[in-house]
N, C-alpha and C positions, 0 to 999 in steps of 0.2 A: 122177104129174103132176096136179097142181091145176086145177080147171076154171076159173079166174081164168086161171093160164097160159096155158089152151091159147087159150080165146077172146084175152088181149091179143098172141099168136102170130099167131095167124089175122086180127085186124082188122089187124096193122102190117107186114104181110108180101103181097106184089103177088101171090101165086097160095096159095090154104090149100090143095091136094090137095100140092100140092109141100111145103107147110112139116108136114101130116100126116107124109107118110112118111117124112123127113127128121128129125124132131124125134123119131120114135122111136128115131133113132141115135144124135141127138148134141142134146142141151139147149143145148150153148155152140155150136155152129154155129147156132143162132135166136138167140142170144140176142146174135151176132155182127151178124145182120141185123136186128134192132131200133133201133129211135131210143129216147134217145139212145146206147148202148152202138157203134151202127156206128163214130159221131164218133169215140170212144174211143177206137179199137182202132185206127181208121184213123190216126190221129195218134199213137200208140204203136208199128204199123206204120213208118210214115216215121221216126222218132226209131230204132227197136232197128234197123233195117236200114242206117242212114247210121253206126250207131256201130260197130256188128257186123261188119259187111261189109267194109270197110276194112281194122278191126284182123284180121279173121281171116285175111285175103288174104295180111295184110302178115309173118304170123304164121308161115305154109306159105311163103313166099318166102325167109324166113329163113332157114328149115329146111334149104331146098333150097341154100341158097349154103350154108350151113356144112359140108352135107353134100359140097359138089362142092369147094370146099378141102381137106378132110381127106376122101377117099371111104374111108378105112378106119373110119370110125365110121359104124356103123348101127343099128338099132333094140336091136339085141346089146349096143350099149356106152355108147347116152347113157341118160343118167337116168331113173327111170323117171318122174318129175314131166314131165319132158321128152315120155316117149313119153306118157305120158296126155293131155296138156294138147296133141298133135298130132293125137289120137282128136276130145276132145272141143272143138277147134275144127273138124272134119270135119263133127262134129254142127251147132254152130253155121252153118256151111253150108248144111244139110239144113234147117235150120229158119229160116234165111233163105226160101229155096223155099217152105216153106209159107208164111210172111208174104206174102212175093209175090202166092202164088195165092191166100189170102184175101182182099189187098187187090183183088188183079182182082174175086176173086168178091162182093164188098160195093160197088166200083164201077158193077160189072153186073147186081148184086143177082141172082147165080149162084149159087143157093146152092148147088148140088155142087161146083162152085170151092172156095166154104167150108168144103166139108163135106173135101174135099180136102185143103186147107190145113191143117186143125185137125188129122184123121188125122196128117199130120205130124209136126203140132206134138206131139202127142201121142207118136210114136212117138222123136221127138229126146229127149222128155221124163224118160224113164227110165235113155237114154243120159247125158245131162248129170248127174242125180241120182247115179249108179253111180260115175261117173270124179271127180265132186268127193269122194263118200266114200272112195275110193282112194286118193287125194290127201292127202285126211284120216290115212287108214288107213299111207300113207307115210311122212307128218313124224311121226305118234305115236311109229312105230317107230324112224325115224332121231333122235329126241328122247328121247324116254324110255326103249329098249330099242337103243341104237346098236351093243351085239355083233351080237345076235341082226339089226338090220337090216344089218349087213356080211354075215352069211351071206345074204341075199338079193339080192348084188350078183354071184353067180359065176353058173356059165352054167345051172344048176338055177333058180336063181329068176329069172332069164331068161325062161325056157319054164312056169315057173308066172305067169309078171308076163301072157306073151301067152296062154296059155289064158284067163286071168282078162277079157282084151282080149273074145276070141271069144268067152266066155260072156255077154258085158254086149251087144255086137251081138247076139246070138240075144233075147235077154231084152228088147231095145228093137222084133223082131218080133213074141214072143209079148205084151207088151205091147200092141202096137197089137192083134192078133188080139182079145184080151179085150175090148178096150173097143166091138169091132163085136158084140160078144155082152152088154154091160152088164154085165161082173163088176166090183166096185169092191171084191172083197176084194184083190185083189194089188195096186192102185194104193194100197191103203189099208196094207197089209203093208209096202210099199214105201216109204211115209211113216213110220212106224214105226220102222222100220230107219235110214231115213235119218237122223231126227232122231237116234234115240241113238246111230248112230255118231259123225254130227260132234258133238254134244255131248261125246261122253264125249274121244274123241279129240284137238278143241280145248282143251278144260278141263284136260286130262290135260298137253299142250304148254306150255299160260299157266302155270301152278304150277310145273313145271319153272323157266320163266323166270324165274319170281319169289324162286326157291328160291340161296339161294349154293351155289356150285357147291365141292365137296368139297375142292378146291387152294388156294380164298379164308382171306387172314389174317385175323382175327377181325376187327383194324380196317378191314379194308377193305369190311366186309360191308355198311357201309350208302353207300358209293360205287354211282351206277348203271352198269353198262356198258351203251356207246351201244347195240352189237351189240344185247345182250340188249332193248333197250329197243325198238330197233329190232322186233326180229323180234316183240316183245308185241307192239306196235300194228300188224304186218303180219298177225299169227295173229288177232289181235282184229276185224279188219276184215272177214277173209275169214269166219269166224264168222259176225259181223251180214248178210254177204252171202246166206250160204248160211240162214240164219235167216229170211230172210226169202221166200227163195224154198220153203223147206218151210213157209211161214204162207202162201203163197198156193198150193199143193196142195194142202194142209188146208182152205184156204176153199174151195176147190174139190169138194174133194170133199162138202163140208158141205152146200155148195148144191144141187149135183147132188141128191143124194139127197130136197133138198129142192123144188126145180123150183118156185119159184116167180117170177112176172113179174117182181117188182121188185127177185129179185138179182141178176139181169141188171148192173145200173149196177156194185153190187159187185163183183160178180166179174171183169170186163171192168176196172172201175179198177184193182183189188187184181195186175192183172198185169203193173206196173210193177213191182212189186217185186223179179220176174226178172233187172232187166236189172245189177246189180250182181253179181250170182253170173255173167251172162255175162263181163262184161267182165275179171273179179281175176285170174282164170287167163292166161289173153293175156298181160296187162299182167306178170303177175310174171315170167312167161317172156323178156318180151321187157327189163324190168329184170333178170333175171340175164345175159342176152347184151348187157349194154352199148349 
């Protein structure tokens, strides 16, 4: 930490013994409770919880009629898009909660509220990253490799789809656990990974799409199908989504390491970027159920 930080920490925060031993946990929880950065986040707050909250509610309700229509379908036999994007609106949930109790703890200028909230947000944070590379990891296979992902439809890759579930919960505990210890190699690992799977994944989908499919007559080849056209600019979208939310872990973690006063503004801005990667999953789910 930079002695520029700590002193602009300590003049803009209502008690320094509280932001001392506070700020050696968590940099973004100060940097939560600083002007201008509180405004920020407070107003990012009201916006991702009014857009969040709603659709995820409405998301789980869905689930639940379609489930009590047909009670023979269960997590055994809908999709696996389906059960991940019912995971990772869960998390959405959980990380509602932390906003919450951030926005309590920047109201009341609480900062273990803050410091609260962030742990959270922080531990949703791995959750969401895992189930959208999954996600990723699924259309690769049902696109590019469609035998090989029919073998993953019987009841074996079933019980491989939920181990994989259990392991990404376990991994969004030991997650939180590290960051009360400051390791930023696994959050850094974990970026890493993230980027090159959906990159490679995505990229790997759009080329298909672009590519005539082996039944096309030669003249028809430069006809577009809507479909196909369709699903470009649906794979293209969710891409830029999640592209932007691994550029705002990567600033994240840039700054962290770098702790200084005036990335606060940065950083605290740069986490809008999340809210498009929240939103695509919901919404495709809720456009494939009409």
């Amino acid at each position: 930490m930079s002695v520029n930080a700590s002193s602009f920490f300590n003049s803009s925060l209502p008690n320094s013994n509280m932001s001392a031993s506070v700020f050696s946990s968590s940099f973004y929880t100060l940097c939560l409770s600083s002007s201008p950065s509180s405004f920020i986040y407070t107003t990012f707050n009201v916006i991702r919880i009014f857009l969040t909250l709603p659709l995820c509610l409405f998301v789980l309700n869905l689930g639940l009629q379609q489930q009590k229509k047909s009670p023979s379908s269960s997590s055994g036999t809908m999709s696996h898009t389906d059960y991940f994007t019912y995971h990772l609106v869960t998390l959405e949930l959980i990380d509602v909660l932390g906003y919450i109790l951030s926005f309590i703890g920047i109201s009341s200028n609480d900062l273990y509220l803050i410091f609260c909230g962030v742990n959270v947000m922080f531990f949703v944070w791995y959750g969401q990253m895992s189930f959208h590379v999954l996600t990723c990891v699924e259309r690769y296979l049902a696109v590019v490799h469609p035998i090989a992902y029919m073998g993953f439809r019987n009841e074996r890759g079933i019980r491989i789809r939920n181990a994989v579930v259990g392991c990404v919960w376990l991994l969004c505990f030991i997650g939180m656990a590290l960051i009360f210890v400051r390791n930023m190699v696994f959050p850094g690992c974990m970026l890493i990974v993230s980027l090159t799977s959906v990159s490679f994944c995505s990229l790997s989908v759009l080329c298909v799409l672009i590519r005539p499919g082996p039944g096309e007559q030669a003249e028809n080849r430069d006809r577009v199908d809507p479909s196909k056209q369709r699903a470009f600019y649906t794979i293209s979208a969710i891409l830029a989504a999640l592209l932007l939310r691994i550029t705002w872990g990567a600033l994240y973690f840039v700054l962290y390491l770098r702790q200084g006063a005036d990335d606060c503004v940065i950083i605290v801005s740069c986490v809008w970027f999340t809210i498009p990667s929240s939103l695509v999953l919901p919404l495709l789910f809720l456009h494939r159920a009409g």
